[in-house]
C-alpha positions in Angstrom: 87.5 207.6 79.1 85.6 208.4 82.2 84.5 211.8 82.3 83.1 213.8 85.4 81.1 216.9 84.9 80.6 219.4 87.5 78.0 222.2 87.6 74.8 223.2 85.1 75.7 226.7 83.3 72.4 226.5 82.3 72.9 223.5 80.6 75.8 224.1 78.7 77.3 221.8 80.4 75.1 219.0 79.5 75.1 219.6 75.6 79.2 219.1 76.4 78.6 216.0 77.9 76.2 215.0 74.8 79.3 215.8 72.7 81.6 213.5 74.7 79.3 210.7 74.6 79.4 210.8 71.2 82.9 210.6 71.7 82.7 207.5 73.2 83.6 208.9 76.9 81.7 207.0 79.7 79.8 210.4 81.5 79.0 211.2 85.0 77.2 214.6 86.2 77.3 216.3 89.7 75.9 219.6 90.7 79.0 220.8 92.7 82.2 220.2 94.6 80.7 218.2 97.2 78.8 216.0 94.8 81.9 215.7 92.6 83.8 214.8 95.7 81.3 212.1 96.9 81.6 210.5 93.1 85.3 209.8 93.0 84.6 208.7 97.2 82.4 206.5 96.1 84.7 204.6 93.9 83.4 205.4 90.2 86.3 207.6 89.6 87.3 209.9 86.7 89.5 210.3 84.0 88.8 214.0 83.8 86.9 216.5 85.6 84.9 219.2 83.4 83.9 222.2 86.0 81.9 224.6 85.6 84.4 228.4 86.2 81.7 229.8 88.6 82.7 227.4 90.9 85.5 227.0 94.0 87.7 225.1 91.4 91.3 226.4 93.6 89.5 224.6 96.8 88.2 221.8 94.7 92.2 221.2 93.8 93.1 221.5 97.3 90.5 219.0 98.3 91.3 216.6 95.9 94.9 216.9 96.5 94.2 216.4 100.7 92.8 213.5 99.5 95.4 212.1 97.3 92.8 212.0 94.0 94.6 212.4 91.1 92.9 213.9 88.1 93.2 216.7 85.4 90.7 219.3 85.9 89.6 221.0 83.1 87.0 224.7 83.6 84.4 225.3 81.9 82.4 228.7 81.1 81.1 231.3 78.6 83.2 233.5 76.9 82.3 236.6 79.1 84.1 235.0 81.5 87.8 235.8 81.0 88.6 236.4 85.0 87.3 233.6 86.0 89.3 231.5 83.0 92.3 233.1 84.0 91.8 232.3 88.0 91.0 228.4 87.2 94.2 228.3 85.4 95.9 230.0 87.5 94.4 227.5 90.5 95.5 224.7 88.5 93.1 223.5 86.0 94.5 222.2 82.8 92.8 224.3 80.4 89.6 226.4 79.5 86.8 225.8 77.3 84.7 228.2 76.5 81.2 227.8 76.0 79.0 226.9 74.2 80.9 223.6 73.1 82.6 223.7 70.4 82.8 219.5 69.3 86.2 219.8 68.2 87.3 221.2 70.5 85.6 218.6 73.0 87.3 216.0 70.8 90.6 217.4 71.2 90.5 217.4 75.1 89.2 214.1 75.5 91.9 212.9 72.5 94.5 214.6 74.7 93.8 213.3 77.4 93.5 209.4 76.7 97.5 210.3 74.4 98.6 211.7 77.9 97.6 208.4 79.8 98.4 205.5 76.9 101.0 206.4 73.8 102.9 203.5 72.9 105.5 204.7 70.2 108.1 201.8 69.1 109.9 200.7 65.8 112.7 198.6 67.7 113.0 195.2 67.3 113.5 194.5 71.1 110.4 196.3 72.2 108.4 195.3 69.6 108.7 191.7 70.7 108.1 193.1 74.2 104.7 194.6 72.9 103.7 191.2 71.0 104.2 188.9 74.1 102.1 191.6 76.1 99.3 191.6 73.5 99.6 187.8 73.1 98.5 187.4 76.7 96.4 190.5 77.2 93.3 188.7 76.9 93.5 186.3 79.7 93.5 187.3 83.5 97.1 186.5 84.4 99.1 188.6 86.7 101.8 190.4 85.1 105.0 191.6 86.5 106.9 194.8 84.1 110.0 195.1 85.2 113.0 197.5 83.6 114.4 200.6 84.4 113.4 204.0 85.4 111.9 205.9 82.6 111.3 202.8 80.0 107.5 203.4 79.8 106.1 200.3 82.3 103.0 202.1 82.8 102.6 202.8 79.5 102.8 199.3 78.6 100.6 198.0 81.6 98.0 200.4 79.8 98.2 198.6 76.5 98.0 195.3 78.1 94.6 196.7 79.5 93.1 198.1 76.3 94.1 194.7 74.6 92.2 193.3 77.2 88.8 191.5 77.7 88.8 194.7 80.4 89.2 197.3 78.2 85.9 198.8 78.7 85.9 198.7 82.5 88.7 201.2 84.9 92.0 201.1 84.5 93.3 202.5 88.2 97.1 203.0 88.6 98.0 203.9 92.3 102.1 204.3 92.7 103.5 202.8 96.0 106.7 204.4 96.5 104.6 207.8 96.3 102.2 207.3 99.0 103.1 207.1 103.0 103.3 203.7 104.0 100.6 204.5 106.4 98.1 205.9 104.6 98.6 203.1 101.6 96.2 200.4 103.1 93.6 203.0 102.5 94.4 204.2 99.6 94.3 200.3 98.3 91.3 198.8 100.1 89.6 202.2 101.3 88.2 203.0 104.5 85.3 203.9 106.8 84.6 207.3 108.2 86.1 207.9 111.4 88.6 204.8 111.0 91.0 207.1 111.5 92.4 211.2 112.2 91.7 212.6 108.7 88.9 210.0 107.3 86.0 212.6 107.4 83.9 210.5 105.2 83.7 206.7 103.4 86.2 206.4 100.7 86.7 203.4 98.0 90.0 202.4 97.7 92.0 201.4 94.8 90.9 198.0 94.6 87.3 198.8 94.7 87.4 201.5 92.2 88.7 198.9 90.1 86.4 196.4 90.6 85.5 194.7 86.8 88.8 195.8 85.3 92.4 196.6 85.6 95.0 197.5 88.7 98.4 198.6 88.3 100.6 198.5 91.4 103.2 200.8 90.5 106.7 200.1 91.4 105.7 197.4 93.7 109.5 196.9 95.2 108.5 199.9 97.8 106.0 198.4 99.7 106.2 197.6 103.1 106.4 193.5 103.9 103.2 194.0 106.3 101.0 195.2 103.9 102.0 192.6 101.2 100.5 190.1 103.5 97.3 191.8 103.2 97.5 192.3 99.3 98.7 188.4 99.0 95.5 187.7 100.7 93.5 190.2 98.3 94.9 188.4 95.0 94.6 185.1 96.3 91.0 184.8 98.0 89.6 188.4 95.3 88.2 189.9 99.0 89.6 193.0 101.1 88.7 194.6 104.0 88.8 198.7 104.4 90.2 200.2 106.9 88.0 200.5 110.0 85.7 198.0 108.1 83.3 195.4 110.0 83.0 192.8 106.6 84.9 192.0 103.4 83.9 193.2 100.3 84.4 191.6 96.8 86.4 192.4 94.4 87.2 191.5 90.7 90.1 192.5 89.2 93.4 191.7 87.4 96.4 192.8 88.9 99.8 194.5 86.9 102.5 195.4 89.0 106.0 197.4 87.8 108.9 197.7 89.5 112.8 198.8 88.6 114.2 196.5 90.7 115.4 193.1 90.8 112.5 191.3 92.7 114.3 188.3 93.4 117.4 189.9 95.4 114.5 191.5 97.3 112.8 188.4 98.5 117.0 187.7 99.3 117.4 190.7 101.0 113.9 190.2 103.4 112.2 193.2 101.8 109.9 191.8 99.5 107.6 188.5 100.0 108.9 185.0 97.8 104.7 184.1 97.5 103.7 187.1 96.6 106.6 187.4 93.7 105.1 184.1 92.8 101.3 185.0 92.7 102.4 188.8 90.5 104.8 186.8 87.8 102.9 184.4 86.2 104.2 186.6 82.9 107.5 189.4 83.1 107.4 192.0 79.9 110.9 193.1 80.7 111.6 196.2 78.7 114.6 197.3 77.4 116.5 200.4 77.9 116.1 202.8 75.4 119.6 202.2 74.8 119.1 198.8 73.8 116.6 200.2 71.5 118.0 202.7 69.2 115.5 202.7 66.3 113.0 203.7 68.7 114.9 207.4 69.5 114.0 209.2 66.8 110.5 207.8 66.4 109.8 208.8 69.6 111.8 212.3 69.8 109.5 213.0 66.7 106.3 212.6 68.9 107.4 214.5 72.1 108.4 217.5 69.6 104.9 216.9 67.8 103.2 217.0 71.2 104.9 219.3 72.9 104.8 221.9 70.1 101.2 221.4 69.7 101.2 222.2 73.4 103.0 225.1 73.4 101.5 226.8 70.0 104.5 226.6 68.0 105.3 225.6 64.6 106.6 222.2 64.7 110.1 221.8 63.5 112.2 218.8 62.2 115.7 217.5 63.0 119.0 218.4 61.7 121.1 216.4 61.0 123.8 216.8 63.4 120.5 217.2 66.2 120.1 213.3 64.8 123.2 212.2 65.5 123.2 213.6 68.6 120.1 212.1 69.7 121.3 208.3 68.5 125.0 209.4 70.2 123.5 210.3 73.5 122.8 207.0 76.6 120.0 208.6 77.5 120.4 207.0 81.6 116.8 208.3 82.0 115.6 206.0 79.0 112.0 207.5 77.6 111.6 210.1 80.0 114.6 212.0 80.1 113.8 211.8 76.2 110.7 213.5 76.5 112.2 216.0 79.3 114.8 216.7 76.4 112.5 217.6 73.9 110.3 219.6 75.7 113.1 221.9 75.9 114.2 221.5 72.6 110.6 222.9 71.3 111.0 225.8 73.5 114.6 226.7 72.4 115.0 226.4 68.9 115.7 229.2 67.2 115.9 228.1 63.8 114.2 226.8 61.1 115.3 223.3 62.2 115.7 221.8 66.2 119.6 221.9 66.1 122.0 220.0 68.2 122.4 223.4 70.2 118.7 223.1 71.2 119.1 220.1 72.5 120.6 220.7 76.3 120.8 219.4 79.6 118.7 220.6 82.4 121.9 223.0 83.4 121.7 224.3 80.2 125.0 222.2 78.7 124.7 220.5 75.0 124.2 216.9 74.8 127.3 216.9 73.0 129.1 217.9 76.2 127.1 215.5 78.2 128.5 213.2 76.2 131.5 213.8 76.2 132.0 214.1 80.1 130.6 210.5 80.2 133.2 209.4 77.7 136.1 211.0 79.8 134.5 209.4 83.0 134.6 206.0 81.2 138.2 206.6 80.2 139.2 207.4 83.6 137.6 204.0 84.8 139.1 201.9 82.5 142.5 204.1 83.0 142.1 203.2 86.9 140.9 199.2 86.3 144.5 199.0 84.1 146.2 200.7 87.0 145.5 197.9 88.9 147.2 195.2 86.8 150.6 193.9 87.8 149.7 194.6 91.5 148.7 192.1 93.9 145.3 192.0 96.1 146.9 193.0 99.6 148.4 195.9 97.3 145.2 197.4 96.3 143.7 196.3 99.2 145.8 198.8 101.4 145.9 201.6 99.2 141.7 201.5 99.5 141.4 200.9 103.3 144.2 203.7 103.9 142.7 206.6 100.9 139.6 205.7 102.5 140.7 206.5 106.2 141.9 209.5 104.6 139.0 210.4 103.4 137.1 209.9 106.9 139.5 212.4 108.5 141.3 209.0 110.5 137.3 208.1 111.5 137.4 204.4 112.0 133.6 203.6 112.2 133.0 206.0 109.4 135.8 204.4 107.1 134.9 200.8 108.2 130.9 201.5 107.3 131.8 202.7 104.2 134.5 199.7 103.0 131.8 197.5 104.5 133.9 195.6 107.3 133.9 195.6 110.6 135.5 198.4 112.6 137.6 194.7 114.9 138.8 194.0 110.8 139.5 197.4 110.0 142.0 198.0 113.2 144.0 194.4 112.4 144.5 195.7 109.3 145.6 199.1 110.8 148.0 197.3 113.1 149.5 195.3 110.4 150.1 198.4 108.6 152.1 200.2 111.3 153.7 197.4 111.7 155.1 197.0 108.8 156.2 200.7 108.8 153.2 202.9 107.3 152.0 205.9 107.9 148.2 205.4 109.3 146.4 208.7 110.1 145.2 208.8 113.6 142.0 210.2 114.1 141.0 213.5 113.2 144.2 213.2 110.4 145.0 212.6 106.8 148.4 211.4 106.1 151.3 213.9 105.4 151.7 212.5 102.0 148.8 211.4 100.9 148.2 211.4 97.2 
């Protein structure tokens, strides 16, 4: 745990940071927003920021946010100052802590925080032998590719590869690719000079640098643009990079964990991804299951969101009824761990009762999981209702019917019908021409045909 303080308050602050030491957080002082600013610049980083109230902590948000630093912030200040609590949280800070420091409390923020950034909850069978080939080659400095769907807790598993590293002790920096601009991602990666560019007002480490001595996770990896893997193949293979606007390449040391939720392989297929790069990231996969494919886990891990987020919320935690079980192990949960989590959030803050209930547990709209459910098993009927539909007819058959309900659907709009089929619009009009000719009713354009079903 890295922990940044900001500001004096006549050295209340500094008796916090005692207490956090003791904690085992790794601590770093500044006097104000500027100096705080020229710390995470500078590449040392933060796991969380404790700021003294009296400061600008609304423009110290908006700077780190114009800057793309993401952190928790977390105010500081005596207990006389209840205006000034209630602005920072308003501003965005994360909570208050009055002062003087209270240990416990300390504890409980820096406990929070390091839960928030690394909880890895499983029973299951299938992740648990996920979770011993990660730990079995945790301790050496192989590249490792985690791949599975949206929502099955990669990064949470590229942390526990860390902490059962021989890095543990140094950063762990997780910058996600498809959320940054693909031009401002070089600098975010390998940092840049001032001036390099509009915007760069001042030096600023990049990922890789920040980094240096311990861990990098490349999140979802797939979304990068084939010009700048070039630049990170040549940053793995020969441990230099070069910042933007830079004169001379820097070293770095670090060992590299990339995610993604798609299938690599079809990307280096499809042109969008680079073959020797795939190579140089997966030396090992952890491919995690869905949390479908992993039922014992639901319940272990509905338990800890509602423990969490009740804790969060200051309410009495509840269990599950039954039929709230059920409907937890019943539900596909297509969002895996973090529609789970999304889910029981909600469930904390409705429940009524002296138990969460099935009728707690709801949708975003606001529908039971039951009904969720239940739409999904209609849709699957209907699609295995249309795949018998198809049996006793022949190809040219179905064939038709598709191209012409299709046409119907584009309004008679050739190009529009023959992008979406996937054809050409030259194969699309022979088989419009052999389907007037044999008598059928083809909508021209800007038509639907009179009897269409």
């Amino acid at each position: 745990m890295r922990l940044l303080i900001v500001g004096t308050l006549g050295g209340q602050l500094s008796a916090a940071s005692k207490i956090a030491m003791q904690r085992g957080a790794q601590v770093t002082h500044a006097n104000d927003v500027d100096g705080a600013l020229q710390v995470l610049r500078s590449g040392r980083g933060a796991d969380l920021l404790m700021v003294d109230v009296s400061l600008d902590i609304e423009g110290l948000l908006g700077k780190l946010q114009g800057e793309r630093v993401h952190v928790p912030v977390v105010a500081c200040g005596v207990d006389t100052d209840a205006q000034a609590a209630v602005s920072a949280i308003r501003a965005g800070a994360k909570e208050y802590i009055p002062l003087p420091p209270d240990p416990e409390l300390i504890a409980a923020v820096l406990a929070a925080v390091a839960q928030e950034r690394g909880d890895l909850i499983y029973r299951d069978e299938a992740m648990a032998a996920v979770v011993k080939l990660a730990e079995q080659i945790a301790p050496s400095e192989a590249s490792v590719l985690i791949t599975g769907e949206s929502g099955t807790g990669k990064e949470v598993v590229a942390r526990h590869v860390h902490r059962c590293s021989n890095r543990s002790s140094k950063p762990f920096i997780s910058i996600n690719c498809a959320a940054i601009p693909e031009h401002l991602l070089e600098s975010e990666l390998f940092g840049h000079e001032k001036g390099a560019f509009t915007g760069a007002v001042a030096r600023r480490i990049g990922k890789f640098e920040e980094a240096d001595g311990g861990t990098l996770l490349l999140d979802e990896i797939s979304e990068m643009d084939v010009r700048l893997q070039a630049k990170l193949l040549r940053a793995i293979q020969e441990r230099v990079i070069d910042r933007v606007g830079g004169t001379r390449p820097v070293p770095v040391n670090i060992r590299i964990l990339a995610t993604s939720n798609r299938d690599l392989a079809e990307c280096v297929r499809l042109g969008t991804f680079r073959e020797d790069l795939l190579f140089r990231l997966n030396v090992v996969n952890l491919k995690l299951p869905a949390l479908r494919e992993r039922p014992a886990d639901i319940l272990e891990l509905a338990a800890f969101f509602v423990d969490q987020y009740s804790r969060t919320n200051g309410v009495a935690k509840k269990d599950f009824s039954r039929e709230a079980r059920q409907a937890l192990l019943a539900n596909p949960w297509p969002g895996n761990v973090r529609e789970l989590e999304n889910t029981m959030h909600r469930a904390v803050l409705l429940a009524s009762g002296a138990e969460i209930d099935a009728a707690a547990i709801r949708m975003p709209d606001g529908s039971p999981l039951a009904a969720s459910r239940g739409a999904a098993e209609r849709a699957a009927q209907t699609a295995e209702a249309v795949t018998r539909s198809f049996v006793g007819r022949t190809v040219a058959d179905v064939e038709r019917d598709l191209i012409l309900d299709t046409l119907d659907h584009c309004l008679g709009n050739r190009t529009h019908a023959a992008k979406i089929l996937g054809i050409s619009i030259r194969t699309l009009r022979n088989k419009l021409n052999q389907y007037t000719g044999e008598g059928m009713d083809v909508p021209a354009p800007g038509e639907m045909r009179a009897a269409a079903p």
